[in-house]
C-alpha positions in Angstrom: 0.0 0.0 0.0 1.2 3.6 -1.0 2.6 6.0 2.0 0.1 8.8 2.7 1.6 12.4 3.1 2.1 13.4 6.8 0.1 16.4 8.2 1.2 19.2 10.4 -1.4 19.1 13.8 -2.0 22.5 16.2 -3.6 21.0 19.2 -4.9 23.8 22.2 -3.1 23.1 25.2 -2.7 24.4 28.6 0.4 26.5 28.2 -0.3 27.5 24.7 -0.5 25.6 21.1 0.6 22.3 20.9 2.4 21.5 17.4 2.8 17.9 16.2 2.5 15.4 13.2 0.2 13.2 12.0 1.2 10.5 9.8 -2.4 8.1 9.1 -2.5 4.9 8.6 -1.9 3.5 5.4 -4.9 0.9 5.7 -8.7 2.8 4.9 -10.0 1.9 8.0 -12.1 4.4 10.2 -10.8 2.5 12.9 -7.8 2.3 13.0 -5.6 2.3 16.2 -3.3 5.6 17.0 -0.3 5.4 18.2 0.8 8.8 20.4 4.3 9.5 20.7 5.8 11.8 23.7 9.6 12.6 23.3 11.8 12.8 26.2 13.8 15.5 28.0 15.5 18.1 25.7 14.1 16.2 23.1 11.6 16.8 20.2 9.2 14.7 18.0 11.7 14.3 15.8 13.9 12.2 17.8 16.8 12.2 15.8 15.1 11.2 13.0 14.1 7.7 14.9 11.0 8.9 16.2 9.5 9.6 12.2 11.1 5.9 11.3 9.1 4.6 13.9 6.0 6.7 12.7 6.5 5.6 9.0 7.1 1.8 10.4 3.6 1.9 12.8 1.5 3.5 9.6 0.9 0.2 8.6 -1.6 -0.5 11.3 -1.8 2.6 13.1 -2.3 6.3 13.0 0.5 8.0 14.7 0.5 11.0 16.1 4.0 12.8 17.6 4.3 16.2 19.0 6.3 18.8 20.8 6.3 19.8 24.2 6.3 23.5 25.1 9.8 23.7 26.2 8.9 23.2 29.7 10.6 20.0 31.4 8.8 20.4 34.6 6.6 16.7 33.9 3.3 17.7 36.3 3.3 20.5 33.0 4.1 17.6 30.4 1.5 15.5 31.7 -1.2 18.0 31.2 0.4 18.7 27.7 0.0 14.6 26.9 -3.2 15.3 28.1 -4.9 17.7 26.2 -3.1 15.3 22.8 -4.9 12.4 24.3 -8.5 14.4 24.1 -8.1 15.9 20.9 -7.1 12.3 19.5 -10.3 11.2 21.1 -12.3 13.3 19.3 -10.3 13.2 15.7 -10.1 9.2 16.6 -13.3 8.1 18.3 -13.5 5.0 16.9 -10.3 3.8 17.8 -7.5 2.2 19.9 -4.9 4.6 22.1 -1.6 3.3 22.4 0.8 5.5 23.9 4.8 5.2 23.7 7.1 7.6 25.7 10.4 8.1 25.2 12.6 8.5 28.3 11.3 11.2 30.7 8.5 11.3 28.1 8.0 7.0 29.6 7.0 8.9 32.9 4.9 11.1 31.2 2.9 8.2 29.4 2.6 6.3 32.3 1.2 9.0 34.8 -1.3 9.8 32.0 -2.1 6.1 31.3 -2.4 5.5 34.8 -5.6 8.2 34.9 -7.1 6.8 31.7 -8.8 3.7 30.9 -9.2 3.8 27.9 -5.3 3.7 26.9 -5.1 0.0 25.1 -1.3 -0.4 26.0 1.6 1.3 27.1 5.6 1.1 25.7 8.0 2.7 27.7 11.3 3.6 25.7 14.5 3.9 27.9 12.3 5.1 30.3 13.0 5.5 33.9 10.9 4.8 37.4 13.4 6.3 39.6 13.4 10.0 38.7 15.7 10.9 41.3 18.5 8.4 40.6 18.0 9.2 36.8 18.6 12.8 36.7 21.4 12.7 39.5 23.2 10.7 36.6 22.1 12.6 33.5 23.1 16.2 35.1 26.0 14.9 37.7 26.0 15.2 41.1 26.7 18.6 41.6 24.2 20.1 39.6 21.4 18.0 40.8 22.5 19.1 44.7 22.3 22.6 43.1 19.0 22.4 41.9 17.8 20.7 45.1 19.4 23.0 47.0 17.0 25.8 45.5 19.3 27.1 42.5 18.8 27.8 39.0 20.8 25.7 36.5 21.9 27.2 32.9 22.6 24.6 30.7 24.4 25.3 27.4 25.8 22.7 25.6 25.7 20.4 21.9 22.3 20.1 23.1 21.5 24.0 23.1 20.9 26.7 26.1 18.4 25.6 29.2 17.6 26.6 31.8 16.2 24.5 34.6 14.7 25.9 37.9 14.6 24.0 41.2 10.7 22.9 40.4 12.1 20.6 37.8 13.3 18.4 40.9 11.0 19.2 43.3 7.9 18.4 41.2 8.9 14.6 41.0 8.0 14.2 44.5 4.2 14.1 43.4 4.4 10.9 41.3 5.4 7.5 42.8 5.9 5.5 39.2 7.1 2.8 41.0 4.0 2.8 43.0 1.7 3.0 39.4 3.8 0.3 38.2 2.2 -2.1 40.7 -1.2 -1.1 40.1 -0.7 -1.8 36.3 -2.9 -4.6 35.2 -4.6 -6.4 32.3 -3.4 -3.7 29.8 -0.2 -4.4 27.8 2.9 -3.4 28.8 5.8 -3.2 26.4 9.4 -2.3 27.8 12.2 -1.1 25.2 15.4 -0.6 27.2 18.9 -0.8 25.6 22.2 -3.2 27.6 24.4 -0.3 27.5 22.2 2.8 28.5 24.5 4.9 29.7 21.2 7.7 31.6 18.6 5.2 32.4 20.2 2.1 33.6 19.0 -1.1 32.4 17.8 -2.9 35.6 15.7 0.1 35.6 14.0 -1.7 33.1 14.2 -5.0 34.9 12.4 -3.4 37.9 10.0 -1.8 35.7 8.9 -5.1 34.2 9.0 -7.5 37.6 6.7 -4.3 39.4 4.3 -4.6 36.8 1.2 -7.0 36.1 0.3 -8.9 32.9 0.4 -8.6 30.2 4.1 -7.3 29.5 7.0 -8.0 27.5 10.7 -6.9 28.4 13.2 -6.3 25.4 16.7 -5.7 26.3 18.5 -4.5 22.8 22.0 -5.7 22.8 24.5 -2.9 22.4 21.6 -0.5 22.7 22.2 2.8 24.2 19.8 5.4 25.8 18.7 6.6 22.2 19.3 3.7 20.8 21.8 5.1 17.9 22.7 2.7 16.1 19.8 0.5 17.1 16.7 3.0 16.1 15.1 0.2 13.0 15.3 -3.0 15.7 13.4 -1.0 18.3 10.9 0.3 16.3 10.6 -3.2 14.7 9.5 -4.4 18.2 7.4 -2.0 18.9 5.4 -2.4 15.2 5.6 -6.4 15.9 4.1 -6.0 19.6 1.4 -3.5 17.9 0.3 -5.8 15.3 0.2 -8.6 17.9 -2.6 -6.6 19.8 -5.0 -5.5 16.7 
């Protein structure tokens, strides 16, 4: 079946327009699943490129819809972000299946949001961590983290670009016990992408992540695999197409 053309989205959301993509389904079905895609921190929905491989990839049984958040990091503001995605997809896509993936701190954003609605079919979490606190003590180093916990402001500028992060950023994952939702996740699917040698998230992150959780679940560990899976950005979005299919 032929490609059809992406589409440029503008979704209302709580801190001003959301912009995103929508790449349909390549199958004429009304209802078709969707597949929403939340990026992780200092990220975008482009991913590197990855995140519009997997898009292409899941257009054979799915719409898939990615999007940008609005530059803030802070995740109670992400959440509501996801949030006001997940509504207008319900309206633009009543007749079908929610999936959500998240990508890293985007994972915690997809499961806090998952965990208040019922009607999200499944769940992936990509490289995604349920130990906030240990996560981004590694990803900023131990200094600046003590810094931000210790009330400063920290100005980032790096490969990456200029950020700035504001002691809210650390404080604000005191309100969300994933570890907690983890163990109160049942009967909806639960796939968990994690590479061996992620070098932010570490990989028995992963493990924990999968023994907390209930059934149904899966747990692929990608050999070589690092936190944005580099050089492994085809294999992981191959399992998550496969583990898709598997569920329509």
């Amino acid at each position: 079946m032929k490609i059809k053309p992406e589409e440029t989205i503008q979704i209302q959301g709580p801190y001003g327009e959301i912009n995103g993509i929508l790449t349909p389904c390549i199958e004429e079905n009304t209802a078709a699943p969707v597949l929403v895609l939340a990026h992780g921190f200092r990220g975008s929905m482009d991913g590197g490129g990855r995140a519009a491989v997997l898009a292409e990839m899941a257009s054979e049984c799915c719409n898939v819809i990615r999007f940008n958040f609005n530059g803030s990091q802070i995740l109670s503001k992400q959440v509501e972000e996801l949030e006001a995605v997940l509504a207008y997809v319900r309206i633009k896509f009543s007749a079908g299946k929610i999936f959500l993936l998240g990508r890293s701190l985007g994972g915690a954003a997809a499961l806090v949001a998952a965990s208040r609605s019922a009607d999200i079919t499944g769940l992936v979490l990509w490289a995604a961590p349920n130990d906030l606190q240990a996560t981004f003590r590694n990803a900023l180093g131990a200094e600046a983290y003590n810094a931000l916990s210790a009330g400063q402001t920290l100005y980032l500028n790096d490969e990456r670009g200029e950020l700035t992060l504001t002691p809210d950023f650390i404080t604000d994952f005191a309100k969300y016990d994933l570890q907690g939702i983890l163990r109160n996740w049942r009967k909806r699917p639960l796939l968990i992408l994690h590479g061996e040698k992620d070098e932010t998230v570490a990989v028995d992150q992963a493990r924990l992540t999968f023994a907390l959780a209930g059934v149904p679940k899966k747990l692929v560990i990608i050999n070589g695999g690092d936190h944005s899976f580099t050089n492994h950005g085809n294999k992981a979005a191959a399992e998550v197409v496969g583990w898709l299919k598997d569920r329509l």
